[in-house]
Structure formats: C-alpha cells, structure tokens
C-alpha positions, 0 to 999 in steps of 0.5 A, a space after each residue: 934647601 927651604 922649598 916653599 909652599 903656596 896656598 892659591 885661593 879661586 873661583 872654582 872648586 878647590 883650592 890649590 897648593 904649589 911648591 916653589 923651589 927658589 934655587 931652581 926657580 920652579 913651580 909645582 902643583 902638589 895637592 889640591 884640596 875640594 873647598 865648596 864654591 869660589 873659595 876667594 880668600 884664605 888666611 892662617 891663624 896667627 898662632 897655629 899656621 896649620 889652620 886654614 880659614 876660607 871663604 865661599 864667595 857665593 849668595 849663601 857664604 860660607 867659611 871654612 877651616 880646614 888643617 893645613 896636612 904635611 902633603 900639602 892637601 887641607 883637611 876640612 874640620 869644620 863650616 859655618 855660614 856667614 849670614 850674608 852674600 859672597 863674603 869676600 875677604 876675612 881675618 883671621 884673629 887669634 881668637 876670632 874670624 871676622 868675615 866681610 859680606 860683599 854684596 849683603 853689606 854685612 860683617 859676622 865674627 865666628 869664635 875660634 880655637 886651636 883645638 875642638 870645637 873649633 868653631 862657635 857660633 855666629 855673633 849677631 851681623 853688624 849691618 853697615 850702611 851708605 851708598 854712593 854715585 856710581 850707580 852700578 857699583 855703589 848702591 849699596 855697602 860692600 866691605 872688601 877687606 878686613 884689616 886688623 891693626 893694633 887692636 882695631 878693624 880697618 874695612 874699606 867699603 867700597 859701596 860707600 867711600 868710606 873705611 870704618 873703623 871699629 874697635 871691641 867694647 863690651 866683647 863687641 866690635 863697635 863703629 868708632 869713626 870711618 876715614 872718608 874717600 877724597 873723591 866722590 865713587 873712588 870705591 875703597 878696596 884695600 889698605 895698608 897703614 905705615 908710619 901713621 898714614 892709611 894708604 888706600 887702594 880705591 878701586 872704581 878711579 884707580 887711585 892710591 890714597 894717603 889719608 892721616 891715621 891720626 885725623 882722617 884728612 886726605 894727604 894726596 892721591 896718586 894713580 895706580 897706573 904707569 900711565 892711564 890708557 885712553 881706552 878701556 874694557 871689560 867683557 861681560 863674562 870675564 871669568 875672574 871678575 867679582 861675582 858681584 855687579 857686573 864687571 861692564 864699565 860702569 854707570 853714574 861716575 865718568 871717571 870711573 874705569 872698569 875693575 883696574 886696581 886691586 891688591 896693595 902690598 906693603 914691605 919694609 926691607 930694606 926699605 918701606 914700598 907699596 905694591 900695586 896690582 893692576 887688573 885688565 888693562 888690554 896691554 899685549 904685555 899684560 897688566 902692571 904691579 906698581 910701586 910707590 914709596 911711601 911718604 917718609 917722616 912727614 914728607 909727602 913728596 916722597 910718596 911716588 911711583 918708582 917702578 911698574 912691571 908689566 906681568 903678562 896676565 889678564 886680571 892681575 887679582 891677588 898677590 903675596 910676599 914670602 920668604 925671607 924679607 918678602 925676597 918672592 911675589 906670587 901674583 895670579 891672573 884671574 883670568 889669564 895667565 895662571 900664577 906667576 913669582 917674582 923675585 924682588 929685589 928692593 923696588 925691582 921685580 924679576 920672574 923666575 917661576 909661572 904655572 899658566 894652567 892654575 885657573 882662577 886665582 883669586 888670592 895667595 898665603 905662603 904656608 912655608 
C-alpha cells in the first residue's frame, strides 16, 4: 500500500508534513520541521526531490533549502536572502531558484547543487516596473508566480496587468515580451499554459482568462466563480491573507472584489481540466474549487465552467494534485478549515480526508 506524504507550507513558524493513507481515507500529522517566519511556498528540485526550497514571505526574504529526511522532518542546510520583500513564490530549476519579491517588485535567481555547496550567490535583482488603477493593490510591480516552460519564465505581475516573459541570454534572464490583462485592475496571479494557450488567474476581478501563447491576444474570459454574490467582505485581521496591502475591499477598480481567486490548477487525465480555488466567499458551506474545461483544437466554446465544489473552508489558498493521474487534491483554508483531500474523479471532487487543526495553509508539494 503507497501512504503518501504531504509537505504544507503557512504563515506560521513551521512547516508541516502529513501522511495520507488513500485506502483508509486518513490524514495524519508526522513531523513538523522550524522554518524562519511565513514559510508560504515550497517546491522540490526536478532531480533530486529530497531537496526542499522555501520562502520566508517577510520584509527581509529569505529562501531556504532544506533535505527532505525518511521521518518526514526537513533538515535545514543552507539560507539566503532574497534581496527584496516577501517573496512569495519560486521555482526551483535544475540548476537555479528563481525567486519573486511580491511587495519590493523584484526577482533574484540563486544557483543550486545536488551536492555541497548548495547555494551560490545571489545574481544581481532584475527590478520589474508598471503599476495599475487600483490604488490599493497596484501601485507598484508584485510578481505572484514563477512559471518555468520550455526554457522560459512566465511571471504574472499582478501590480501591473501584465505577465512577462524572460528567457536566459547570456547566462541571464532577459524580459523578452509580456502578455497584457484584457481588462484594466484584473491583477494576474497565476497561470497554466495547455495546447498553446496561456490561461490566466487574475485575482482583483475574479476572472479566468485565455490569452494566444503564440501572439498575446486575449481569446475569452470567464468567472472563477459559480455565480458572483452580491456582497462581499473582507476583515482587516484575517489571518491568511497576503501580508502585502491590506486585504479591506480595495480602492480605485469598482469591479474589483476583495482577495477571491487564487491557485489554478491543470490535469491532463483522462481529460485536460482546470482547477479554480476560490477565497472568502462568506458562504455557510465555505468557499468554491471550479472547474472549466479547456479550449480544445482551437474551439473556444469549449472552454466553461463544468463543475464547483463547495469545501468548507475560509480562504481556500493553496492546492495540489498527487498520486497517480492527479487521482487526490489537498487544499487548505488559510484561515479556517485546516487542510482537506479530495479524491477526483475526472471533473468531480470527493473528500475523503480533513485535519482542521493545520493553522495557516498557505501551499502544498506531495513528496511521496
């Protein structure tokens, strides 16, 4: 029987690791490994899956890389800083971590090795610049995602409608072009790319946009929402919203909804899907995973909503596939809920398995 193992990055001090049994349909705590302030994101090497980079997510980032141990604990080898503020998000490449800076603006790339020294030094910060209307979310670049694909870096900025691209010239990355928001304040969070077409999670409208890979034309937009409600809210102090501008409705964009969408998600068995996570929706039953199939061989009426599953939790952040054929879904509620798996079944969403007492989540890896 294959148990599984999860990693669940947070904003407290630590970061946890679960064990899933998938025939008992059971969540277990089994280590829980000291990793600096807010460590929000982890990611393993491509080649050696034991190594474990975090971030620290505060003013003075930092990432760490720890080795992932056979008890589950992680063991700490070596820090660097990041040479910005709260990065929230990198990737880890098979000879580089790149790291975005959300609140200075900023990337720095940080060599890497399977074997000591594992770090080297950091590369000189390539500064991004832009703002956009919404005054209390975009005065300023925030990078939100690293996305490595065939040999180039995707990073939608969500402080300027925009995700750049860069490409390594001269042992460099270089901006090369950017794929620009349909719609003024949309706030670009994360991506996925399938068959040739970018598809974009923009956070401050709550859309979910299809852009050309090939010429950066914006193909159609959908909502990440079943259906938007007419009211939303956010409190000041919820505590697994980003620690970057305050998380209060923001200022400067009417259309803009507090902190909804969040991770998307895409599976290619037995059929492509995305995966939506939605955030602080003040539904009794929690917030919403959607799913939308994809546009198929040029056909954009194929991409629409098909399925939405309401998870009970508050501030539905990170989530991740694992096993075989992406067959199970960690999400977590940031700030209710704990940490929950669903089994998938194509389209559909089962859960199987919850730990309500995991504070925080903020981002998952399956490590086993």
């Amino acid at each position: 029987m294959t148990v599984h193992r999860i990693l669940v990055a947070s904003y407290t001090p630590n970061i946890s690791t679960l064990e899933f049994d998938p025939i008992a349909h059971k969540l277990k705590p089994i280590a829980l490994s000291p990793a600096g302030t807010n460590p929000s994101w982890v990611a393993a090497h491509p080649t050696d899956p034991t190594l474990i980079a975090a971030t620290n997510e505060v003013t003075d980032g930092k990432v760490h890389l720890f080795r992932l141990q056979k008890d589950g604990k992680l063991k700490l080898l070596e820090t660097v800083g990041t040479d910005g503020e709260d990065p929230a998000h990198l990737a880890v490449l098979e000879d580089e971590i790149v790291v975005g800076n959300y609140s200075s603006g900023n990337l720095i790339s940080v060599p890497v090795s399977t074997s000591v020294p594992y770090l080297g030094s950091v590369s000189a910060s390539i500064q991004l610049s832009g703002s956009g209307p919404n005054e209390s979310r975009q005065s300023s670049p925030h990078p939100h995602q690293i996305f490595a694909y065939k040999g180039q870096l995707f990073v939608p900025d969500l402080g300027s409608d925009r995700v750049i691209r860069y490409e390594k010239k001269g042992g460099e990355w270089v901006e090369v072009g950017d794929i620009k928001a349909s719609q003024p304040g949309a706030g670009p969070r994360h991506v996925q790319i399938y068959d040739n077409v970018l598809y974009v999670v923009e956070e401050l409208t709550n859309t979910l946009s299809a852009y050309s890979l090939s010429d950066g034309k914006h193909i159609t937009s959908l909502s990440t929402l079943p259906s938007p409600p007419p009211h939303l809210t956010v409190a000041a102090n919820t505590t697994g919203s980003s620690p970057t501008p305050s998380s209060a409705a923001p200022q400067g964009a009417p259309s803009a909804l507090p902190l909804l969408a969040a991770e998307l998600l895409l599976v290619t068995s037995p059929e492509p899907l995305l995966f939506a996570t939605n955030r602080n929706e003040a539904h009794p039953e929690g917030d919403t995973i959607t799913v939308f199939s994809p546009i198929k061989d040029g056909h954009v009426e194929s991409f629409k909503l098909v399925n939405s599953v309401r998870t009970g939790l508050n501030h539905a952040r990170g989530a991740a596939f694992g096993g075989n054929d992406d067959k199970w879904l960690v999400v977590g509620g940031a700030d209710k809920g704990g940490v929950k798996v669903f089994e998938r079944d194509g389209k559909e969403l089962k859960q199987v398995a919850s730990m309500p007492g995991v504070v925080a989540p903020t981002g998952f890896l399956w490590v086993s």
